[in-house]
C-alpha positions in Angstrom: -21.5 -6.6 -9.3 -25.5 -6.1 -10.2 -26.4 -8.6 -7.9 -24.4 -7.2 -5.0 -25.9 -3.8 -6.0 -29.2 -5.5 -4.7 -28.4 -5.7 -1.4 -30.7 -3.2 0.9 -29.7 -4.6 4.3 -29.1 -2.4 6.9 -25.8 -3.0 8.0 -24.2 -2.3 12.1 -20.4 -3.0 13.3 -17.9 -1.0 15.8 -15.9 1.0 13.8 -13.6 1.4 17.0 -10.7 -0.7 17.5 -11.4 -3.6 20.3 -10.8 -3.2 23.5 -11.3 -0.4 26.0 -11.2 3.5 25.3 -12.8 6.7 25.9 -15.2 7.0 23.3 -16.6 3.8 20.8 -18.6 4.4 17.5 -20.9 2.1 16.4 -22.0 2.7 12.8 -25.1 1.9 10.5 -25.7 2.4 6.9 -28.9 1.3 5.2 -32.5 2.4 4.5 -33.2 1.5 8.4 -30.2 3.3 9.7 -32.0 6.5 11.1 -35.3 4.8 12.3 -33.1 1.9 14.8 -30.9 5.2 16.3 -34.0 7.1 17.1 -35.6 4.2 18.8 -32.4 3.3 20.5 -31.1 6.4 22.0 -33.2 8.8 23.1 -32.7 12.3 21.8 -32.5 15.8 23.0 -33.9 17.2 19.6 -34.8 15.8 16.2 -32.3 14.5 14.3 -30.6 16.6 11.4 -28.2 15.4 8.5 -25.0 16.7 9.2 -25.6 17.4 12.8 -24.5 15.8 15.7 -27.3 15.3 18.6 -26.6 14.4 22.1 -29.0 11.8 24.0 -29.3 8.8 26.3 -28.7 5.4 25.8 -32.0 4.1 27.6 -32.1 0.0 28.9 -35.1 -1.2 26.9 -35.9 -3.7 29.6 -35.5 -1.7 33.0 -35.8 2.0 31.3 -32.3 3.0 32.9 -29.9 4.8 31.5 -26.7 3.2 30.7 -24.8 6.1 29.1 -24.9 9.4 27.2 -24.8 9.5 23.4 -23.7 11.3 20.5 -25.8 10.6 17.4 -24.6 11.8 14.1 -26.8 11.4 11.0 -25.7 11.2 7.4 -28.4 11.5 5.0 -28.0 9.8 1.6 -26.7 10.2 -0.9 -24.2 12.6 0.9 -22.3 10.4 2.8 -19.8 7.4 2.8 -21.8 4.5 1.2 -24.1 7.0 -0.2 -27.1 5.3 2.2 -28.5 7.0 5.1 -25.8 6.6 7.7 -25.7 6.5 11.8 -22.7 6.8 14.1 -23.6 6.5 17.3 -20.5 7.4 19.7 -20.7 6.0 23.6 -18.1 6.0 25.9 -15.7 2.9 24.8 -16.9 -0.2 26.8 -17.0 -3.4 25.0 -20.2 -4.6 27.2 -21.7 -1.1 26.0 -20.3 -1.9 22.6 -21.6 -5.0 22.4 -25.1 -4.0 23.8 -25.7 -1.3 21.1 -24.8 -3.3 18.1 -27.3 -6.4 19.5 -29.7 -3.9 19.9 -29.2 -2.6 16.4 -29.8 -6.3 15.0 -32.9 -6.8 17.2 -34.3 -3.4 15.2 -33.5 -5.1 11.6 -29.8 -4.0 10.8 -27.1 -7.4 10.4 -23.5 -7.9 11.3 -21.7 -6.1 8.5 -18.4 -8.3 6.7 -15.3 -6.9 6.9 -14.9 -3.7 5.0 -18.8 -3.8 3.5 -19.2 -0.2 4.0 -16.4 0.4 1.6 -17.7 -1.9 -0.2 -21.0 -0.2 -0.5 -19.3 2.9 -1.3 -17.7 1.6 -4.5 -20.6 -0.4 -5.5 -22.8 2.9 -5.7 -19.4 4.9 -7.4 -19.0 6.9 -4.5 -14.8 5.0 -5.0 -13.2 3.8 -7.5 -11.5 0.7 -6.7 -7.9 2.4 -6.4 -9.6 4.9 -3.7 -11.3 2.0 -1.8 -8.0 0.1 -1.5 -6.6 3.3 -0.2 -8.4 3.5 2.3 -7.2 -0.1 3.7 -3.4 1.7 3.3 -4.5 4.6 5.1 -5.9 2.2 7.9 -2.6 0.4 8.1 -0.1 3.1 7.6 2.5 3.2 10.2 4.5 6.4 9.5 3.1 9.8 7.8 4.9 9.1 4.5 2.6 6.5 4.4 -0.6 8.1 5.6 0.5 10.9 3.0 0.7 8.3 0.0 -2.3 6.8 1.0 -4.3 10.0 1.1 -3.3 11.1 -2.3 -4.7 7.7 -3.7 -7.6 8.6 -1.4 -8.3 11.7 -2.7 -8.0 10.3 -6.5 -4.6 10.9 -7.7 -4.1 7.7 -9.4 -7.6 7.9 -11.2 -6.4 11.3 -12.3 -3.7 9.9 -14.4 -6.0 7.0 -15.5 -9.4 8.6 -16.6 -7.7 10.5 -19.5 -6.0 7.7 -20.7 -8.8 6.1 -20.9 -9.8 8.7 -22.2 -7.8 8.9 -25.0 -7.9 5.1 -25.7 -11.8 5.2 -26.0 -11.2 8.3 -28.7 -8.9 6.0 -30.8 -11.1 3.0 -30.8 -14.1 5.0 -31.9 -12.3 6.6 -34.5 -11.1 3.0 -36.1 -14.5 1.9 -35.4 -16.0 4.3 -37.3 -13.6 4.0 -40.3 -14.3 0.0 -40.6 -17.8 0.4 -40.3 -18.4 3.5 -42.3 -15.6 3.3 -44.8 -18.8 3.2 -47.5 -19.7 6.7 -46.1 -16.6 8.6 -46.9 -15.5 8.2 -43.5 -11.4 8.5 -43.7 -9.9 5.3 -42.5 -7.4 6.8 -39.9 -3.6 6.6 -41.5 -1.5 3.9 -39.8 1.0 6.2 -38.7 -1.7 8.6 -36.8 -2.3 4.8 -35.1 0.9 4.4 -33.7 1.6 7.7 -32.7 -2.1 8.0 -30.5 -1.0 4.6 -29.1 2.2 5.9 -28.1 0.4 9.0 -26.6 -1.3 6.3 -24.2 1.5 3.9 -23.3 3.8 7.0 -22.1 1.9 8.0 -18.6 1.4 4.2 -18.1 4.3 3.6 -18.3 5.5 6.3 -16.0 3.0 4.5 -13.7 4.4 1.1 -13.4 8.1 2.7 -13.1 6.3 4.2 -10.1 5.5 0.7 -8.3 8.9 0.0 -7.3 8.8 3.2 -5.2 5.1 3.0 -4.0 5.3 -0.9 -3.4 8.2 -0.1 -0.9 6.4 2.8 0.8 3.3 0.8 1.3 4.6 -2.6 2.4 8.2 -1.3 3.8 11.6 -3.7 4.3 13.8 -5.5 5.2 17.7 -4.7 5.3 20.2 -7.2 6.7 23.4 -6.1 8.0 26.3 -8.8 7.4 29.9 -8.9 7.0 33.2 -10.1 8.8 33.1 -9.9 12.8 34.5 -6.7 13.6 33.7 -4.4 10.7 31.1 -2.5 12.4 28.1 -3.9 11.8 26.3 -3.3 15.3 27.7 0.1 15.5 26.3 0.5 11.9 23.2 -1.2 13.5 23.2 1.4 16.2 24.0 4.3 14.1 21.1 3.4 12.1 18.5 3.1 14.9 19.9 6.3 16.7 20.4 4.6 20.1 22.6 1.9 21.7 20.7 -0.8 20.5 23.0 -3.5 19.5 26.0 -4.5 22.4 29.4 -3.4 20.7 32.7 -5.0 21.8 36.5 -4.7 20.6 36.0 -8.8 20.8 35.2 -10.7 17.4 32.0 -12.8 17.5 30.3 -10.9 20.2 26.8 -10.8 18.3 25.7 -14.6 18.6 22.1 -14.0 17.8 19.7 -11.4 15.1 18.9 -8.2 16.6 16.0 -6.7 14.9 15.1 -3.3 14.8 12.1 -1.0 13.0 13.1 2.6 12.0 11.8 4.3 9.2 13.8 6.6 6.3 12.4 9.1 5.0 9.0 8.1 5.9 9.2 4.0 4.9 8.8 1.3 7.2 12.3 -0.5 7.6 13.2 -3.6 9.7 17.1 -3.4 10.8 18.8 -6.9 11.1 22.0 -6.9 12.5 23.8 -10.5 12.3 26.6 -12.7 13.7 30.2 -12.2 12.2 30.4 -14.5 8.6 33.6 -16.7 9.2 34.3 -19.9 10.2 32.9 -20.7 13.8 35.5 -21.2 16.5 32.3 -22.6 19.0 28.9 -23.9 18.8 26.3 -21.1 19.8 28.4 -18.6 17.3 27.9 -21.3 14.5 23.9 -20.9 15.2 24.2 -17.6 15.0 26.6 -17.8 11.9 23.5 -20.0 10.3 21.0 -17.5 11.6 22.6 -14.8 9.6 22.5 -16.1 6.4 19.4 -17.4 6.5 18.1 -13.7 7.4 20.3 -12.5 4.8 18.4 -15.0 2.0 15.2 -13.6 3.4 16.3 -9.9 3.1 15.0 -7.6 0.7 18.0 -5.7 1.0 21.7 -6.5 2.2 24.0 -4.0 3.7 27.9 -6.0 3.4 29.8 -4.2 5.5 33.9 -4.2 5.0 36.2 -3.0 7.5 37.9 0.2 5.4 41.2 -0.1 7.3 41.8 -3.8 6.2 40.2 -3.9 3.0 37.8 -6.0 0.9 38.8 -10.3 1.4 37.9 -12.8 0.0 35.2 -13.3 2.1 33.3 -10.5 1.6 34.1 -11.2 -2.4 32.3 -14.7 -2.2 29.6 -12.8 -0.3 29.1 -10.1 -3.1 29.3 -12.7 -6.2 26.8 -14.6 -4.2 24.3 -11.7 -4.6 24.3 -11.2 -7.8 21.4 -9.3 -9.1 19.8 -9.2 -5.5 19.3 -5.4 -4.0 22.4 -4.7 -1.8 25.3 -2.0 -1.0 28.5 -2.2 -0.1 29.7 -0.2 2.6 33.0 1.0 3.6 33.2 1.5 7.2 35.7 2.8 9.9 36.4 5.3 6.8 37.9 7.7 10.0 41.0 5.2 9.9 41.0 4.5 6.2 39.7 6.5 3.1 38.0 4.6 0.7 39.9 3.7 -2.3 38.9 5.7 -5.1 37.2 4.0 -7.9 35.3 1.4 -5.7 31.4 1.1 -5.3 29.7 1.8 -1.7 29.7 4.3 0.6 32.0 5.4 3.2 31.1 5.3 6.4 32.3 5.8 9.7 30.0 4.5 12.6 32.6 6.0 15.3 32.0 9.3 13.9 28.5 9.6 12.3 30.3 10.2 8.8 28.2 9.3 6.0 25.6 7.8 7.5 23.3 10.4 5.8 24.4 9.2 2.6 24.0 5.6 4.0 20.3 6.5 4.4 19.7 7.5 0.9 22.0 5.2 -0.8 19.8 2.4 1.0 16.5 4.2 -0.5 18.0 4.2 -3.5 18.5 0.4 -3.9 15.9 -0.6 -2.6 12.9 1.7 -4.8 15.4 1.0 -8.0 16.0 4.6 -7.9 12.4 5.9 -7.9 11.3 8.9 -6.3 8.1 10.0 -4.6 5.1 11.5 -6.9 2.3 13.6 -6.4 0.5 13.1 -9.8 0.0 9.0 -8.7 1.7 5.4 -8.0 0.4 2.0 -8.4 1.3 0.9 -4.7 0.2 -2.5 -4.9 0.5 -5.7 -6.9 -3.1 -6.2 -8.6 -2.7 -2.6 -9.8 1.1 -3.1 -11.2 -0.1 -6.2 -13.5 -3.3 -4.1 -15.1 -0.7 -1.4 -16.0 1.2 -4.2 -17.0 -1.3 -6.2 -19.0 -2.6 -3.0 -20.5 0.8 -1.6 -21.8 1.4 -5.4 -23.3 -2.0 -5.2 -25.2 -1.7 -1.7 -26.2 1.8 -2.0 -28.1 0.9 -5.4 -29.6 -1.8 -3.2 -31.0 1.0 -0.8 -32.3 3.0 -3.7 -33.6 -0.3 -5.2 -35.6 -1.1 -1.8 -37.4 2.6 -1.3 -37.8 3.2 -4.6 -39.6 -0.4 -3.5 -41.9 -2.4 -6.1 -39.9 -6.2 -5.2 -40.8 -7.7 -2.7 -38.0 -10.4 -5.3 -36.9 -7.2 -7.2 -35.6 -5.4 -4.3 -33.9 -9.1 -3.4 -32.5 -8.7 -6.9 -30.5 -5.8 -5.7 -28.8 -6.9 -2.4 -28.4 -10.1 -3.2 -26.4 -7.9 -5.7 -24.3 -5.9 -2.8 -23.3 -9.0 -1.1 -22.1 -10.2 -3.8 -20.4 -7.2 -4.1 -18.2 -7.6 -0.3 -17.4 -11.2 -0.6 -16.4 -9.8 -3.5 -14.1 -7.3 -1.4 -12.3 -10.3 1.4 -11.1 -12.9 -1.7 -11.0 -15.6 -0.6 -14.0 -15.1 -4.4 -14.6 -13.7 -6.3 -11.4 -15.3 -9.4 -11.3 -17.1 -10.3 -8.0 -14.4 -12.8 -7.0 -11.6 -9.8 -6.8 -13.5 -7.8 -4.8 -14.6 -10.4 -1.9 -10.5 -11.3 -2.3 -10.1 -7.5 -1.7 -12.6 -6.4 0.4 -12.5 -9.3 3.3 -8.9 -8.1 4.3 -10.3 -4.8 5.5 -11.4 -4.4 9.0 -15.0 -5.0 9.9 -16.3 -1.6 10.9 -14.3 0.1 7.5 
């Protein structure tokens, strides 16, 4: 990370999305950033930090004008990467595009990598690593439960819940430090019960936290959710129900879904992709067989599976196989056509009746429910992502073999060991000690531009 810390270059890219629009923004960070926008557009007064300043985008060869400017300058250390920073906005042509950014290069800036200047902005603390990544989710979010999550991360609320229990971890390690290497100084060696107990201070919000991923993985990736079941129990009008439009053709003939209709909705905020499948039974021709196939191999592929059973004939055998088959996989049984028969009492599902719109609410939540393991949205923080749930992991593992060790009257030097793992892996989920590797792994999947 010192090494890359080193790196003065001016950097340039479109932070627009490709293609044609009405305005494009070409940005510059670096030490050269102000000096290669002055000499590029031509201003109609000096240029001020925090201001934007309208100009002319002059040909250097012919002196012509090719289009009007807006030049906005951030002075460093008060902006994004903390370096002097240039967006220059034109109206959104590629050519145009294209032309400033070559321009920019000809006056000493590079081609920045995808997502340097968040890069940057970590490398020089203006992020922690858990904000950076944020901002990649905030990029990508499709719905405003998404956007929301990300922004919270954004704005810190998972290095809220961190930096005091670092924090506290730090203040425990100090204080057995000080009793092993000052014991001759009447320092108290701290009791092994006061051990535990500060320990167990630290493992309970991190633990919290990890319960959180199977909520903010599921927000921040979304799901799938296959819809199978015996032809005729209602699984396209479930389907359509679902989406809120006639989506799925629905017929009083068995078998008259052949292929996978797919579908995105979202519930409650969270990215979901409907599959509604073929009729499970034995196939009386050959393009319902394909689509018999087709259906379980979505439902393998499923992170969710919806078996549907017909209310008014009752669970078979069929559907039994089905459900054994699960086993611990995330699914729900639902009972539809429930307007023709109640569900029996003392069964697991939902009732449903796609004719009528009845339960399908509690379809909605029940499905949220099985999916996030019965989590529920926080504002105080959520590991949303993999690399973040295995250094709460790791940390929690190395943090109550250190409780185990003083527990069991293993010498403090020992417990110490564990202790400073536990940091370690804290340090690694905000970055204090990603290695360089992790953060090209991390930082190349963000757009160039970001």
């Amino acid at each position: 990370m010192a090494e890359m810390l080193l790196d003065e270059d001016t950097i340039v890219a479109v932070s627009t999305p490709p293609g044609r629009g009405g305005i494009g923004i070409v940005r510059l960070s670096g030490a050269l950033a102000r000096g290669i926008a002055e000499v590029l557009v031509t201003l109609t007064r000096p240029m001020v930090a925090g201001r934007a300043r309208f100009g002319r985008l002059v040909d250097r060869v012919s002196g012509q004008v090719l289009d009007e400017a807006v030049v906005t300058y951030f002075a460093a250390p008060h902006s994004y990467t903390t370096e002097d920073v240039v967006e220059i906005a034109v109206h959104g042509s590629p050519a145009l595009l294209e032309y400033v950014v070559r321009e920019c290069c000809a006056g000493g800036a590079r081609l920045a990598e995808p997502g340097e200047f968040t890069q940057r902005a970590f490398l020089r603390g203006r992020l922690d690593l858990t904000q950076a990544e944020a901002v990649d989710d905030l990029i990508q979010s499709q719905t405003l439960e998404q956007a929301r999550v990300a922004a919270q991360q954004l704005g810190g609320a998972l290095s809220r819940v961190v930096g005091p229990v670092k924090e506290r971890l730090v203040g425990l390690i100090a204080g057995l430090e000080a009793g092993i290497d000052f014991a001759e100084d009447d320092i108290d060696v701290m009791p092994a019960d006061e051990i535990v107990a500060r320990v167990d201070e630290v493992v309970a919000p991190l633990e919290d936290l990890a319960r959180s991923f199977s909520y903010g993985r599921v927000v921040r990736e979304g799901f799938s959710l296959a819809i199978v079941g015996r032809p005729n129990a209602g699984k396209s009008s479930l389907f359509n129900r679902l989406v809120e439009r006639e989506r799925a053709i629905v017929t009083a003939r068995p078998g008259t879904t052949r292929d996978l209709v797919t579908e995105r909705i979202s519930l409650e905020g969270i990215p979901v992709e409907l599959i509604d499948t073929a009729g499970l039974r034995v196939a009386v021709e050959e393009a319902e067989a394909l689509g018999i196939a087709k259906s379980r191999e979505a439902m393998a592929d499923a992170d969710v599976v919806l078996v549907v059973v017909d209310a008014s004939e009752g669970i078979g055998s069929e559907e039994e196989s089905l459900i054994e088959g699960l086993g611990e996989r995330a699914h729900l049984v639902v009972w539809n056509k429930s307007d023709l028969a109640p569900m029996s009492a003392g069964l697991e599902g939902v009732a449903t009746s796609a004719l009528t719109g009845e339960g399908i609410a509690e379809l909605r939540q029940a499905i949220l429910g099985v999916v996030t393991g019965g989590a529920i949205a926080s504002s105080q923080g959520m590991i949303t992502n993999l690399r973040q749930q295995q250094a709460v992991v790791a940390a929690i593992a190395a943090l109550m073999r250190a409780r185990g060790a003083v527990a069991g009257d293993v010498p403090h030097e020992m417990a110490l060991l564990d202790l400073y793992e536990g940091l370690q892996a804290l340090d690694s989920l905000t970055g204090a000690t990603s290695s360089d590797d992790i953060l090209h792994l991390i930082f190349s999947k963000f757009c160039i531009g970001k």
